[in-house]
N, C-alpha and C positions, 0 to 999 in steps of 0.2 A: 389456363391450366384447369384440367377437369378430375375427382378423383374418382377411383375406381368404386366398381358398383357391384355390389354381391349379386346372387344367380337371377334373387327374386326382384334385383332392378331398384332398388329401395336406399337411396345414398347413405353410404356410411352416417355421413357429418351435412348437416345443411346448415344456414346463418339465416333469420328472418332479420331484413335491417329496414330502419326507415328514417328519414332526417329532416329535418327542419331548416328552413333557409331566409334567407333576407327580404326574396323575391321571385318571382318567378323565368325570369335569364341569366342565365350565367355569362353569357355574351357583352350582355349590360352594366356587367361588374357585382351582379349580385352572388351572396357566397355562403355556405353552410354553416351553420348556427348551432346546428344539435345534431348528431349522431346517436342511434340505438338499435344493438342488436341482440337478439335469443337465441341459444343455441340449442337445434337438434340434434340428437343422434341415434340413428336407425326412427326416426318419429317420435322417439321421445323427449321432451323438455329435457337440459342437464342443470336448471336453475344458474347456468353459467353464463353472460353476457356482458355484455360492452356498453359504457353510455358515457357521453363525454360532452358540454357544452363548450362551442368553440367564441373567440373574437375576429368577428369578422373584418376589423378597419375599415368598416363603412356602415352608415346609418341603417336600421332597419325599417322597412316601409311600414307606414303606418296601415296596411291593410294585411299585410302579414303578421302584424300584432295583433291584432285582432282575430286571427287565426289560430297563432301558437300560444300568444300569452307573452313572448320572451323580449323582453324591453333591451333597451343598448347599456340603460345601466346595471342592468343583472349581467350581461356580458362583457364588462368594463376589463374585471379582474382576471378572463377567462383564457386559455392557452389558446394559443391560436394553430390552425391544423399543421404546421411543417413540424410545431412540436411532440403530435400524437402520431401523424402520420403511420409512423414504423408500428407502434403499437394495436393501431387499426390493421394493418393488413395481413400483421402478424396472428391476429385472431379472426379475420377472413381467409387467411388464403388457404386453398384447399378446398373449401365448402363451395357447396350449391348455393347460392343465395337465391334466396326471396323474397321479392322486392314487387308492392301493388304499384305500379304505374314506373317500370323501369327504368324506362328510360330516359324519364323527369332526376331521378335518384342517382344511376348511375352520370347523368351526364353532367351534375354538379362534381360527383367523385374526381370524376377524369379531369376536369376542369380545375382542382383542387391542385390532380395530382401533375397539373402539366405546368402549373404555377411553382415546384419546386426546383430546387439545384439539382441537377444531375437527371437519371434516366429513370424513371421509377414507371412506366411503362402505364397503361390501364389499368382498370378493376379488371378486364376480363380478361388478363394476361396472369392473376390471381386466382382465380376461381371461375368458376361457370355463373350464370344470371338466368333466374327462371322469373318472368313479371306474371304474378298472380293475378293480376288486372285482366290479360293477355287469357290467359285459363281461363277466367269465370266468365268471359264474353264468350268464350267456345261453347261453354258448358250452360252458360243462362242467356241464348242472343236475345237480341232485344229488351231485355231486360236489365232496370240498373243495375252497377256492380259496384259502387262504393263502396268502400267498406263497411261503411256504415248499416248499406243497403243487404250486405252479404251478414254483416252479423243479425240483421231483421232474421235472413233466409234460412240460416242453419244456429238461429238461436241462441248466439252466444253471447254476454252480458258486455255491453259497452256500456253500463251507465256512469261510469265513472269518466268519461270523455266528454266533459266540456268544453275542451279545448284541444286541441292536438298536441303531442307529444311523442318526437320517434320513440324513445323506450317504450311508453305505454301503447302507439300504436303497433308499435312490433309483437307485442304480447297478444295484443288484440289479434291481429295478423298470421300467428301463428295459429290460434285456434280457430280461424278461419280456414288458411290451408291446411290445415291436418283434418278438420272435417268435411272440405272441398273435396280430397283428395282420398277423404280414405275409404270409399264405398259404401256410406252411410246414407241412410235414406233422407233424402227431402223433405223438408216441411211447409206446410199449407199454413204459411204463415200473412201477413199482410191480405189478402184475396187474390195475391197475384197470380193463382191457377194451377200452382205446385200443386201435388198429392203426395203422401208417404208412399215410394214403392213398397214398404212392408203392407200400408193398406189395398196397394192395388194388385199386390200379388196373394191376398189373403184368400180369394176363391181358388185360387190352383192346389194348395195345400192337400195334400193325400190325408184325410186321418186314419190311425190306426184300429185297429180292431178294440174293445172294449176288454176283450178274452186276452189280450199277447200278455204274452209272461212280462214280468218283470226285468230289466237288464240286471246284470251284477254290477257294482264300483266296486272299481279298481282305486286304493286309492294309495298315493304315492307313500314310498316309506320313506324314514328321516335321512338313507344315503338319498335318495332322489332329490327331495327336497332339498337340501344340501347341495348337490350338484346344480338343478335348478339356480337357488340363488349366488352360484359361480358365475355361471353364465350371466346372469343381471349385470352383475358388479364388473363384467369383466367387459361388454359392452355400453358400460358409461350410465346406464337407467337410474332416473332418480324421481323424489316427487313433481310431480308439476309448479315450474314457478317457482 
């Protein structure tokens, strides 16, 4: 299922999700541990998400603990996914999902969801699946795209990521794509040969006469502003996080 998309193209609802898992096959019986999603709407955060620690019935590899931090005995007492299921797709379905390295994510999902009673169909029988991973190789070839490598790139603060965590990297992940995506300039960060387009388009600039009149402001009056923040409230916007 895909949802509809205003004039400017810009998804109503998107979901950044990212999980945590036992191991790296699902094939091999290895199985989802942690779930974590943020919700956008119209691009902005609605401090509204999903996070849930699952029981997998089976050991987690000791190399994947090492990666997420999450032990078999912090998961001892933890619901296992046929119990959450409805409530995860109930707050994906609909949305664009974004998800870095897809189809490592989704293909535990399904795997999850083909392990239950009855027809519960795919993730992408839910919602649409956009891999951010997928983007940023478009958008930077040859160049790493880790997440890690991309918050370097467009400077966004991971230092609280010692360790993996889908909620925390979904958050991370989100202010990744939203400034992947939203026409902001690049940064000359690491040496890897980026430039700011604001600095390399600063020779083109027209300046103005020294003489031009001053504009007027126009500035909104309290019915505007009022209508104004209808609209906010009425498209879901809220603080970031």
């Amino acid at each position: 299922m895909t949802i509809d998309t205003p004039e400017d193209d810009i998804p109503v609802r998107q979901v950044v999700l990212d999980t945590e898992t036992t191991g790296l096959e699902p094939t091999q019986g290895h199985r989802i541990i942690e779930i974590g999603c943020v919700e956008l709407v119209r691009r902005r955060p609605t401090r509204r998400h999903y996070h849930q620690y699952l029981q997998p019935d089976r050991e987690v590899d000791a190399g994947a603990v090492e990666v997420h931090g999450i032990t078999n005995e912090f998961l001892a007492d933890k619901p296992r996914f046929p119990d959450v299921a409805a409530t995860f797709l109930e707050f994906v379905r609909g949305a664009e999902l974004i998800i870095h390295n897809a189809p490592f994510d989704v293909g535990f999902i399904n795997h999850e969801l083909a392990r239950l009673e009855g027809d519960w169909g795919r993730l992408e029988d839910h919602c649409r699946v956009t891999d951010s991973l997928a983007l940023a190789r478009q958008m930077h070839p040859g160049q790493r795209n880790s997440l890690d490598a991309l918050c370097k790139r467009y400077d966004i603060d991971n230092s609280g990521r010692d360790l993996h965590g889908a909620l925390l990297d979904a958050r991370i992940l989100a202010d990744v794509y939203l400034a992947m995506t939203g026409g902001q300039k690049t940064l000359a960060l690491g040496g890897d040969g980026e430039t700011s387009s604001a600095q390399s388009g600063a020779e083109g600039i027209r300046r103005l006469p020294a003489d031009r009149p001053r504009l007027a402001v126009i500035r909104a009056d309290e019915g505007e502003r009022a209508a104004h923040t209808r609209v906010l409230e009425r498209l879901g916007c809220a603080e970031p996080w």
